[in-house]
Structure formats: C-alpha cells, structure tokens
C-alpha positions as CSV (number, residue, x, y, z in Angstrom):
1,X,104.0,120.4,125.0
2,X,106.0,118.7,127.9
3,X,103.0,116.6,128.0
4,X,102.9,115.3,124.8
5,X,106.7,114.5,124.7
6,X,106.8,112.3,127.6
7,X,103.5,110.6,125.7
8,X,105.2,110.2,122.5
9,X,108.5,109.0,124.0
10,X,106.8,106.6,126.6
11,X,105.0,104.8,123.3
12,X,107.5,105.4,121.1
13,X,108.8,102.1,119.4
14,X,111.5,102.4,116.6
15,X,113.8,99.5,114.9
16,X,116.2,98.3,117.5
17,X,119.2,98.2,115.8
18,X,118.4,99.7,112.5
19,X,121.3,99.9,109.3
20,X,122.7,103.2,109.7
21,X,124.8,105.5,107.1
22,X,126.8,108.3,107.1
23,X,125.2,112.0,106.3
24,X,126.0,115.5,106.3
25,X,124.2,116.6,109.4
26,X,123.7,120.2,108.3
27,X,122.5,119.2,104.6
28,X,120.8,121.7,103.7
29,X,120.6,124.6,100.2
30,X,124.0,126.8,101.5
31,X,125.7,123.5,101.8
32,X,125.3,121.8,98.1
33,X,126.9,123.1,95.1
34,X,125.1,122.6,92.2
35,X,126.3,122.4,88.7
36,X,124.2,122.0,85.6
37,X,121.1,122.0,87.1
38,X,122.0,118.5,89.6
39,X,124.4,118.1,92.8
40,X,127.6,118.2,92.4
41,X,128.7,118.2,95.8
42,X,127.7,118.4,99.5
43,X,129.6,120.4,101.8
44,X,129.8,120.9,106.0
45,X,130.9,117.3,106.9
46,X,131.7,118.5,110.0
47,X,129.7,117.2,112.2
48,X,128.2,113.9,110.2
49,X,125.8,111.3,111.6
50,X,125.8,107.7,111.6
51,X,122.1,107.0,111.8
52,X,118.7,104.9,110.5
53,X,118.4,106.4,106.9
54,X,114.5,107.4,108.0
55,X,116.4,109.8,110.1
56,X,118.5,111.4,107.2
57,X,115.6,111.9,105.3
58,X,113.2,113.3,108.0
59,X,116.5,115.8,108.8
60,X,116.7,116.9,104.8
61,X,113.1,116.9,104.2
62,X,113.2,119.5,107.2
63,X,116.4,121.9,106.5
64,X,115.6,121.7,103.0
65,X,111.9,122.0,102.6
66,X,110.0,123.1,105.7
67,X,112.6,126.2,106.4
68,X,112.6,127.7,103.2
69,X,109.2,127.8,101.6
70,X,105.6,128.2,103.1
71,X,104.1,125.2,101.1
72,X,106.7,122.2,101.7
73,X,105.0,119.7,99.7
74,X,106.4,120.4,96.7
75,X,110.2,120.4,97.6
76,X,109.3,117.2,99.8
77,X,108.3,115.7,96.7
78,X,111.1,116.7,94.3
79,X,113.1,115.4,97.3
80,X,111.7,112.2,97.4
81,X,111.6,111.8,93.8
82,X,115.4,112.3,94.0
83,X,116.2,110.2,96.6
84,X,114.6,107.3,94.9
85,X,115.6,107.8,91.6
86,X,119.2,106.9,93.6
87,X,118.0,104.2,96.3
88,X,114.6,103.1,97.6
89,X,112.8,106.0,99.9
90,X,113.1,104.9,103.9
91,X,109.5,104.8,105.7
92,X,110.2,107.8,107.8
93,X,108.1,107.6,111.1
94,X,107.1,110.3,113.5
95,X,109.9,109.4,115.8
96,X,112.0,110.4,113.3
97,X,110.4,113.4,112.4
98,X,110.3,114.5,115.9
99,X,113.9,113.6,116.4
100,X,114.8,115.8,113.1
101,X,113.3,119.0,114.7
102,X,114.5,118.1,118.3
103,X,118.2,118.1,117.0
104,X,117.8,120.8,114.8
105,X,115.9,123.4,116.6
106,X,118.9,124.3,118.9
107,X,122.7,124.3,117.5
108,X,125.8,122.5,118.8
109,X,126.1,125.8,121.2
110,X,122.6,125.2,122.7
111,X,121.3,128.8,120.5
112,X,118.0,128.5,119.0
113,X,118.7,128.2,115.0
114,X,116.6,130.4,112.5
115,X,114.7,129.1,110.0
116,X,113.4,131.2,107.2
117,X,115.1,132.8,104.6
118,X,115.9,136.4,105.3
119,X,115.9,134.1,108.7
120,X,112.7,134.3,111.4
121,X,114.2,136.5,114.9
122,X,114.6,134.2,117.9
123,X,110.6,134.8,119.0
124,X,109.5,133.6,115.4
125,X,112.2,130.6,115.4
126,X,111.0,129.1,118.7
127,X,107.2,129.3,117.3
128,X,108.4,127.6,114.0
129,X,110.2,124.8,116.0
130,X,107.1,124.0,118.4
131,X,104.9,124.3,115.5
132,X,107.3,121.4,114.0
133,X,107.5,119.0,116.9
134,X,103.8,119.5,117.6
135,X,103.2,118.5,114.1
136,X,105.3,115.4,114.9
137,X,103.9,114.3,117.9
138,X,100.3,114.9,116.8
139,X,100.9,112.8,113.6
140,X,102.5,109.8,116.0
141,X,99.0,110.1,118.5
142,X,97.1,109.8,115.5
143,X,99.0,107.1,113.4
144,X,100.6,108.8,110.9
C-alpha cells in the first residue's frame, strides 16, 4: 500500500488554486434532519472545511453512501442527482477520493473510525478503509 501512495502522490496533479466552499466535514445520515421527505438542516459544523467542491463531494459520497450500504451505487446516484438538481456536479478525481478516505479513516483523535451500521470492530474498520484507498489509487493508475 505504502508503495502505491508514494506513486499516486508523486503523479498526482490537482487544480492549483481551485474555488473552495464551506462544508460540514462530518456530513453524513446522523447529522441531517430531514423533514417531509427533503433536508431540512445539517448539523456538526464543528469542524467545517474550506476546500475544492470535488472534495465535498468525494467526502459525502463516502460517509453517506459507501459506509452504510453494501451496493453504493445507488445512494451515489440519488446523491448526485441531488446535488445537481441544486448546482452543477464537480468532476471529482481520484485525488479527491483518496484524500476523502485518508481524512476520514482516522478521527481528530488519531482512532480509527467505524464504518458500518451496527458499526464494523476496529479489525473490520481498518480493512474497510484500505479497501477504500486502494480503490482510489487503483482507479488514479488506471485513469479513472
């Protein structure tokens, strides 16, 4: 794995200075209320980040679809289909990706978060995380 991160991030070229916004780093299903079957608000602003929107959306697409279910796909979809029904969908890039699961595989603390709902133990959480940034890196070697 080591290996393949030093590849990627040797090779790895993103936008310079790219437009950044504002999100809800921990967006995910136990933060958003929902009322009448849409969003009615997004809670956890803790910790927000300032960052390219491809970002935001490789982080959502990854606490909100990849954790939960055993087919993404489908949630990626609906998510996507959301986003742009408010603003045009960002390319998101493997770097992003990467970066997503990279950031989100360990918490603020430096403990290994759990994935899964009931939620994987710390042996299965490490394997879903790798699996992840493999996934990531492989689709960046291969174009993507």
């Amino acid at each position: 794995m080591a290996a393949l991160v030093t590849a990627y991030v040797d090779g790895a070229s993103v936008a310079s200075a790219p437009s950044a916004r504002l999100f809800p780093w921990d967006f995910r299903p136990g933060n958003a209320l929902v009322a009448d079957g849409a969003v009615a608000a997004v809670l956890d602003w803790e910790s927000p980040l300032a960052a390219a929107p491809a970002l935001s959306v490789a982080k959502a697409e990854y606490l909100v679809a990849d954790w939960y279910v055993a087919d993404p796909d489908p949630l990626r979809t609906a998510f996507a289909t959301g986003y742009e029904a408010v603003r045009p969908l960002p390319p998101v890039e493997p770097v992003h990706r990467a970066a997503a699961v990279c950031r989100t595989a360990v918490d603020s603390t430096g403990t290994v978060t759990n994935p899964g709902y009931p939620e994987f133990d710390r042996e299965a959480a490490v394997a879903f995380h790798r699996r992840a940034l493999k996934r990531a890196l492989v689709d960046a070697a291969s174009g993507d």
